[in-house]
GUZA-808712 format. One record per residue: residue in three letters; x, y, z of N, C-alpha, C, O in turn. Coordinates in steps of 0.02 Angstrom, whole numbers, plus 50000, padded with zeros to 5 digits. Layout:
REM GUZA-808712
R  residu    npx    npy    npz   capx   capy   capz    cpx    cpy    cpz    opx    opy    opz
R     ALA      X      Y      Z      X      Y      Z      X      Y      Z      X      Y      Z
...
***
This chain:
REM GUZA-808712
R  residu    npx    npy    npz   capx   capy   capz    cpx    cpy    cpz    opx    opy    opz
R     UNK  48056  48074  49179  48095  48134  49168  48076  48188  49219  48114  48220  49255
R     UNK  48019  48192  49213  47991  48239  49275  48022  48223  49347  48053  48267  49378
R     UNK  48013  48158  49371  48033  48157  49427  48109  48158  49443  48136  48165  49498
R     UNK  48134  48152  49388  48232  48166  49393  48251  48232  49393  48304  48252  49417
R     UNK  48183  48286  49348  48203  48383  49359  48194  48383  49455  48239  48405  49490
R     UNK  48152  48364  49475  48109  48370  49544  48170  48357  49589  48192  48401  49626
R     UNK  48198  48289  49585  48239  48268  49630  48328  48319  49613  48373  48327  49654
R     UNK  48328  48338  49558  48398  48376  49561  48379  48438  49597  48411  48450  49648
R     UNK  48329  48482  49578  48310  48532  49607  48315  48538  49696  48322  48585  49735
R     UNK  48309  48476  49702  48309  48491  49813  48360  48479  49788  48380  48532  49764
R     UNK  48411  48424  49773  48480  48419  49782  48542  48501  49794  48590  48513  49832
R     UNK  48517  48528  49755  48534  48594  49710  48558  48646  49766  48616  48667  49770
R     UNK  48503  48663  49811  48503  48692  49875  48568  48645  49946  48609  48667  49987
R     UNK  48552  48598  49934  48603  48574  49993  48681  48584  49978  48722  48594  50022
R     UNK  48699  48580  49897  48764  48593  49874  48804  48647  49877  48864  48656  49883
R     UNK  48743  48689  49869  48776  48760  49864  48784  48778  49952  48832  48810  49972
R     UNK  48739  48757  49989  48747  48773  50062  48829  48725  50070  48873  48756  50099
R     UNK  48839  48683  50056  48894  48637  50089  48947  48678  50057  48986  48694  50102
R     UNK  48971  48705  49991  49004  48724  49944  49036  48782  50005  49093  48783  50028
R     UNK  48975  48831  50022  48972  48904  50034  49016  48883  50101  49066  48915  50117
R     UNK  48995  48829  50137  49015  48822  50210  49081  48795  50196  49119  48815  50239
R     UNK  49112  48754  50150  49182  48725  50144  49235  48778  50143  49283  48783  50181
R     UNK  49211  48834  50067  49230  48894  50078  49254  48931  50125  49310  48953  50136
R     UNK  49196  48935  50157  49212  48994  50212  49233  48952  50270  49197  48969  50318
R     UNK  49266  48912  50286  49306  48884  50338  49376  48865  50299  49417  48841  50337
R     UNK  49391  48869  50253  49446  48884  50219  49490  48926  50228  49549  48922  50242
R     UNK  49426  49006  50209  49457  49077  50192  49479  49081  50293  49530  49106  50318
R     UNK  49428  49052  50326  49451  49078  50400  49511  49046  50407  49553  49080  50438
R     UNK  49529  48994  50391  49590  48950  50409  49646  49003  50391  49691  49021  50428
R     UNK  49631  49028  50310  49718  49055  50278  49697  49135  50299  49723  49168  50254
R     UNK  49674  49167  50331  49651  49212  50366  49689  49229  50402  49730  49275  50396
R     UNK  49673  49160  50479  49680  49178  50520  49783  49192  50552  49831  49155  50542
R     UNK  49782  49233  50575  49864  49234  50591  49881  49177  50635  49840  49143  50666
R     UNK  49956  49169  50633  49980  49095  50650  50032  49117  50676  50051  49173  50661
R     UNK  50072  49072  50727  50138  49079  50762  50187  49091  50707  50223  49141  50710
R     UNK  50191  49051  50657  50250  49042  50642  50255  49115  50590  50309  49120  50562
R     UNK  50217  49155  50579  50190  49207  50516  50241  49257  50570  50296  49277  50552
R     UNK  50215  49271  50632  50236  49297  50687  50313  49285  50698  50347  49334  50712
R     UNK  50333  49244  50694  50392  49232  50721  50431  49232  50672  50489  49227  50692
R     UNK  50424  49239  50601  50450  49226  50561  50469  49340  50526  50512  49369  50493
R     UNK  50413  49354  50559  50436  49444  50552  50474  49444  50589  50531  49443  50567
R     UNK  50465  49446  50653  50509  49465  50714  50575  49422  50696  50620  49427  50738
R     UNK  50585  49390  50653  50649  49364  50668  50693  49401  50592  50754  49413  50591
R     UNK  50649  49412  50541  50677  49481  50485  50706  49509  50501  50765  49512  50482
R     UNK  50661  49573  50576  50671  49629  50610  50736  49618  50618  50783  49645  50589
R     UNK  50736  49556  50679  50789  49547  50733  50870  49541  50681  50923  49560  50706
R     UNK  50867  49515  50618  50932  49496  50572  50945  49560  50539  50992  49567  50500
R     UNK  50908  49602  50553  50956  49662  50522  51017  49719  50552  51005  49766  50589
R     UNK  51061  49707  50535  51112  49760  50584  51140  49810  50531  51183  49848  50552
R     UNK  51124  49817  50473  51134  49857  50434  51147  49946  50493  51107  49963  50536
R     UNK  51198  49977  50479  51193  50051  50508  51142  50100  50430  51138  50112  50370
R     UNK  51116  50111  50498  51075  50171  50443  51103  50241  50443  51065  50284  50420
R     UNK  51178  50265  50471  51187  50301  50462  51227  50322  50400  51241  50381  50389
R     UNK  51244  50272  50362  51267  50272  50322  51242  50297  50250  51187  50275  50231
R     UNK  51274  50338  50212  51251  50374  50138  51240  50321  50088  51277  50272  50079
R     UNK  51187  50336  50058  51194  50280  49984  51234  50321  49935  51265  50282  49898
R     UNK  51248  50400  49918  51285  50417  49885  51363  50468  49942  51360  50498  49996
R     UNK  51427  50451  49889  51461  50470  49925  51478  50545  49942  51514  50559  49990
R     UNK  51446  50604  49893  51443  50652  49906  51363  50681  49946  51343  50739  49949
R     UNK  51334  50627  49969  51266  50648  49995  51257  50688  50050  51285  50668  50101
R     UNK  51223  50744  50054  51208  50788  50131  51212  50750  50193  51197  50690  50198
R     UNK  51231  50783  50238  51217  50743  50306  51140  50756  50337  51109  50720  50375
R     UNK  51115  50832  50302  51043  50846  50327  51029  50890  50276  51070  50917  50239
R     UNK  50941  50900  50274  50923  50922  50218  50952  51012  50220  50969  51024  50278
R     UNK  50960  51059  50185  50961  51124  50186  50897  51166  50144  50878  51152  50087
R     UNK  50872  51215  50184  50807  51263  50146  50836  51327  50135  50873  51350  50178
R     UNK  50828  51351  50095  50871  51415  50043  50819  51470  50045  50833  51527  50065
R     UNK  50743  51449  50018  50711  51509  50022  50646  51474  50088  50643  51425  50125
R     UNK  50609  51526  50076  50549  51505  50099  50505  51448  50098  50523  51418  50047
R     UNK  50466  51420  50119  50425  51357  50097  50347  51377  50092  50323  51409  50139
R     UNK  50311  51362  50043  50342  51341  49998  50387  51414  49941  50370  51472  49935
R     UNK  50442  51380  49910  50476  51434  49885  50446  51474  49825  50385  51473  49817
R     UNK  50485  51509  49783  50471  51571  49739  50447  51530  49684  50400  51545  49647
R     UNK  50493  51461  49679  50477  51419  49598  50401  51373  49610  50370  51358  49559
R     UNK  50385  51362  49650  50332  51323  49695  50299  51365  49669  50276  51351  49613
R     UNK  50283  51440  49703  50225  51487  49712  50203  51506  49653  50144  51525  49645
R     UNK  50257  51504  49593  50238  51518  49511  50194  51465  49492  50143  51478  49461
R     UNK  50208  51414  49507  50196  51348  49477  50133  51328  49513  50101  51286  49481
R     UNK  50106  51345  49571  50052  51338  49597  50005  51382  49571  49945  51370  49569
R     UNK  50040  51451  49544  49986  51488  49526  49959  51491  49429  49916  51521  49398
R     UNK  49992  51462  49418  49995  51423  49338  49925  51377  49353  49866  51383  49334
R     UNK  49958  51328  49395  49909  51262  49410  49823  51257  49413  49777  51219  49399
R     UNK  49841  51350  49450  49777  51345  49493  49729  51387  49425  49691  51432  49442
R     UNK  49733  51374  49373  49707  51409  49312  49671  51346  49291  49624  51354  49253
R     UNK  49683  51302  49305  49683  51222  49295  49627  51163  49327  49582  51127  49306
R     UNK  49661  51180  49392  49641  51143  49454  49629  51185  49505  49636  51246  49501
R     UNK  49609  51155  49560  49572  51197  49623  49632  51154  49665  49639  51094  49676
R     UNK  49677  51222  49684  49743  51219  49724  49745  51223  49803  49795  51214  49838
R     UNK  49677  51240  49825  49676  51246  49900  49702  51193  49934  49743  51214  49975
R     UNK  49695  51124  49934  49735  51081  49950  49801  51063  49933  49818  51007  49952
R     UNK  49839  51094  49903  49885  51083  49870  49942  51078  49952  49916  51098  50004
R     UNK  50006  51053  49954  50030  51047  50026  50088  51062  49984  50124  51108  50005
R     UNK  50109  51030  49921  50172  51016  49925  50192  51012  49849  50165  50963  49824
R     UNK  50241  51057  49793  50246  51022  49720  50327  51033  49733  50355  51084  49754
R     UNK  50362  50961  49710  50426  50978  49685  50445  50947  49624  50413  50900  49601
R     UNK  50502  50974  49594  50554  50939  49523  50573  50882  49544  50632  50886  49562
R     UNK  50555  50841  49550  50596  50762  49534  50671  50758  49497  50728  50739  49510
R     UNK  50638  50786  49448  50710  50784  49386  50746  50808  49413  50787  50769  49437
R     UNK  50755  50873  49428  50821  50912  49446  50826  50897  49540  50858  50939  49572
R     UNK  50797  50844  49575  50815  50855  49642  50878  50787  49651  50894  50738  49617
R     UNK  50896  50814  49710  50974  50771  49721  50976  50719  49783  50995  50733  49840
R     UNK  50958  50667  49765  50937  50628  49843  50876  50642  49843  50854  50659  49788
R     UNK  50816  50642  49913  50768  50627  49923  50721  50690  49909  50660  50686  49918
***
């Protein structure tokens, strides 16, 4: 019995080295980039002719319009609410989702 713990024990070490090395010539294989991965974007790219000038809605702006200041009067309330809260110095940017029209 003794000499069957002894002999698994060296075994033990060579498995895990072969295991680790099968592995990791695997992960390099599905890793590494390939022609066809390549050729297969560029050819996505190349099939699209869609015009992008086109509206997804039919009453949509042709360009954005700014009314007040940036950031505006409803912004500057709402930043200063916030900042009772949170630390607003970074703040760049808050808008309504709900009530905005397009992007």
């Amino acid at each position: 019995m003794a000499s069957l713990l002894r002999s698994t024990s060296q075994i033990r070490p060579l498995v895990s080295q072969n295991t680790f090395r099968i592995t990791y010539i695997q992960t390099a294989r599905l890793t590494a980039p390939s022609q066809s991965k390549k050729a297969t974007a560029a050819a996505a790219v190349a099939s699209d002719n869609e015009p992008l000038n086109q509206a997804f809605f039919p009453d949509e702006p042709a360009g954005p319009t700014v009314k007040t200041s940036i950031p505006g009067p409803k912004s500057v309330e709402a930043i200063r609410r916030l900042n009772n809260v949170f630390d607003t110095r970074s703040l760049n940017m808050m808008a309504n989702y709900q009530n905005s029209y397009g992007n």
